[in-house]
N, C-alpha and C positions, 0 to 999 in steps of 0.2 A: 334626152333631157334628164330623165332617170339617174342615168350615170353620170351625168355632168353632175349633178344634185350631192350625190354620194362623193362623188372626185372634191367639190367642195366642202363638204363635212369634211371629210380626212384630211382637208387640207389644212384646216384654220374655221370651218364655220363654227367649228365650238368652240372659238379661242377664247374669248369669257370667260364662261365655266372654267374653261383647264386654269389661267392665268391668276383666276380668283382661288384656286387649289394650289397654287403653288406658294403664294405669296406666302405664305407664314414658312414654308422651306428656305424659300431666299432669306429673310429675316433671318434664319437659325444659321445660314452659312455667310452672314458677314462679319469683315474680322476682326477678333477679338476686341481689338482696341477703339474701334468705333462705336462696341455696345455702350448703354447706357451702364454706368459703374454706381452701384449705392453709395450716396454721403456717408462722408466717416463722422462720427461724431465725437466733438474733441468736450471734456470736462475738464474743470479746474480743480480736479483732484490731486492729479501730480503737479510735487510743487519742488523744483528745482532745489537743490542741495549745494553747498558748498564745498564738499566733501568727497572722495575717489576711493576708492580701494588703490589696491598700491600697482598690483595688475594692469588696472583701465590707465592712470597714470602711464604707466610705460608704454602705453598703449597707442597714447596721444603724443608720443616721444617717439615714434618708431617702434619700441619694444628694447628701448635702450637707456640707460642711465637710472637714475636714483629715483626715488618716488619724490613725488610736487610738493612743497613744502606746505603745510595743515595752516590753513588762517584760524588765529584761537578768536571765537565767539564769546568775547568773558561779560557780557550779557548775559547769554545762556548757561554759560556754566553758574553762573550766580544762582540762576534758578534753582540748579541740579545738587551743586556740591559746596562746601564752602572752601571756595576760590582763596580766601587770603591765608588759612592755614593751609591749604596744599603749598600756595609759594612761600611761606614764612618758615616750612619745615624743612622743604626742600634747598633753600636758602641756607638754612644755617646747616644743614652739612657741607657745603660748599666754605661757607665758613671756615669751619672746623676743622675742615681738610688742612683752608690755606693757615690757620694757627698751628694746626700740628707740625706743617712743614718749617713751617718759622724755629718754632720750638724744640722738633726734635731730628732736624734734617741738616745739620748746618757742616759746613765743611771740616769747621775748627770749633767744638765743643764748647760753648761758654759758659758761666757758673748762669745767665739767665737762663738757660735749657737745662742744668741740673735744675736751677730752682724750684719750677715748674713740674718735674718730674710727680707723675702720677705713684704714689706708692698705695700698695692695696693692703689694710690691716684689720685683721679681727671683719670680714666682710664690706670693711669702709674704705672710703678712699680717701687719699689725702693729699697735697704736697708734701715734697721734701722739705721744701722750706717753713712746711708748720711745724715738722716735729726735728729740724736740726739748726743748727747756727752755718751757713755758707760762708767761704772766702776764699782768695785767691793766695795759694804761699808765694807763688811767682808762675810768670805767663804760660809754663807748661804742668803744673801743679793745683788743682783744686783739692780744699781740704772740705772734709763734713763733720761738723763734729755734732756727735749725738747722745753728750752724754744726758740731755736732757730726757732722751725716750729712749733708752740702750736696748730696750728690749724690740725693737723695730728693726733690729739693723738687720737681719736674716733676711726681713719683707723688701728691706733697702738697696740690698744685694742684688736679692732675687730680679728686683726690678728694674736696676743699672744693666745686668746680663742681658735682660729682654725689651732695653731700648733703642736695641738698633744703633747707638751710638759710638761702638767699639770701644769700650772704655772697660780699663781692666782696675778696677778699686784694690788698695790694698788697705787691711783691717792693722790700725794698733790701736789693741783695748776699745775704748768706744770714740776714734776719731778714725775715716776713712780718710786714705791719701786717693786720688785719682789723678794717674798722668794724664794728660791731653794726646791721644796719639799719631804720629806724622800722618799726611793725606798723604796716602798710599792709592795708587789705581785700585788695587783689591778694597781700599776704603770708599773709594768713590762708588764702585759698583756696588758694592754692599748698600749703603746708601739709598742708590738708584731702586735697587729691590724694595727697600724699601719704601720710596717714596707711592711705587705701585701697588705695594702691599695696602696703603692707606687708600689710593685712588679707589679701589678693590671696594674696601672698607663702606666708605662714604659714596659710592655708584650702588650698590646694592643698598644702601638706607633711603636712596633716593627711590629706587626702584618699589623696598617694601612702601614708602609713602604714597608713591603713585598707584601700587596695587592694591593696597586700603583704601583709599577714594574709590577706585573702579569697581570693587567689592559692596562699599555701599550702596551706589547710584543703580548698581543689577537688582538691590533690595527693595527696590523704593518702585512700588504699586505700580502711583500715578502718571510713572515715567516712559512714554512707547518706547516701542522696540526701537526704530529708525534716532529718535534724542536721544535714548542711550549709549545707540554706537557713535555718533556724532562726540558724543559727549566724552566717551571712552577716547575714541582716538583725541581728542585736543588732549586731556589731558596726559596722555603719550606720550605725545610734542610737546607739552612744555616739561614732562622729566627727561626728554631727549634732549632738551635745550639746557638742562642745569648740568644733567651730565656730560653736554660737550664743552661747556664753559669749565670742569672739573677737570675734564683732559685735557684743555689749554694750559691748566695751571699748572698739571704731573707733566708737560712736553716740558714747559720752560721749567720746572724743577730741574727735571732727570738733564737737561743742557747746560743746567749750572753746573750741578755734581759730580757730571761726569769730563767738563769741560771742553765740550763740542762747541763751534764756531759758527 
């Protein structure tokens, strides 16, 4: 009886006890994914942005092509910067581009592109047309006569050589002759350089306007970090946006001038 007694102890009479000692074991070895996992707690702190670095863009592209094009917030930028002098400045270089091209780009010289010619005197600037009489002797002929300001004609000179317009003046006394001279391939390219030289010119005044704004808006206290970059890159995108409308105008110049099809 003894030993029956004992044979069942060792068998299971203490299965209890033991089964109530294990249980917190079993507990720890079930798996993983059946634990209980702590709620995550979500706030309304992050607040979704309109906005990518240029990177995450490619990113969402495969890791290929151009960065996503910037939606401008011009609500926001009202806030930050003043919005209608950035485009009004940026604006009239684009402008000015396309007046220069009109005025000093032209294939066949005309007494309106003398006209207009910038002369620089005594620190000032002037027209030709303020300080000479224009006319045409005949269609390959313009004459300047100066004897109104004689003493200008050196600045007059100066400044016919460095219009880019190939034009070789010749001096009697105080009236200039200027032949018109034939469109030459070497005139057209010449020209062309030109027309880039200007692009050049008026891409970089866009740039300093956009980088004077972006100057400011780092100045300013009240402004967080996150609205400043936001703020920064739109107005990126719209100097990106004057200065490719300003190489639209230097393609179709340089295809006039140089007579591509």
């Amino acid at each position: 009886m003894l030993r029956n007694t004992l044979h069942l102890i060792a068998l299971g009479g203490r299965t209890d006890p033991v089964r109530r000692s294990l249980l917190p074991c079993t507990a720890r070895l079930l798996p993983v994914e059946k634990r209980e996992q702590p709620q995550q707690i979500q706030t309304g702190l992050m607040q979704a942005r309109g906005y990518a670095k240029g990177k995450d863009k490619k990113k969402e592209k495969g890791g290929k092509g151009k960065a996503g094009k910037v939606e401008i917030n011009e609500q926001q930028l009202r806030e930050i910067i003043n919005l209608d002098s950035l485009n009004t400045q940026m604006e009239r270089s684009v402008q000015q581009m396309k007046e220069d091209f009109i005025k000093h780009l032209s294939l066949r010289s005309t007494s309106g592109a003398i006209d207009t010619l910038r002369i620089k005197v005594d620190g000032d600037e002037h027209e030709l047309q303020e300080l000479a009489q224009i006319s045409r002797k005949n269609p390959k002929t313009i004459i300047v006569n100066m004897i109104a300001f004689p003493q200008t004609i050196p600045d007059v000179l100066r400044a016919i050589e460095k219009s880019g317009m190939n034009l070789n003046p010749q001096q009697d006394g105080t009236t200039l002759f200027i032949p018109i001279p034939k469109v030459t391939k070497e005139h057209r390219e010449n020209l062309s350089k030109n027309a880039k030289a200007l692009f050049v010119k008026y891409r970089d005044a866009i740039r300093n306007v956009q980088n004077d704004h972006i100057r400011k808006l780092k100045k300013q206290p009240d402004v967080g970090k996150d609205d400043a970059f936001a703020a920064q890159t739109q107005v990126t995108a719209i100097g990106d946006k004057f200065i490719a409308e300003a190489d639209k105008l230097l393609a179709s110049k340089q295809k006039e001038l140089l007579g591509d099809n």
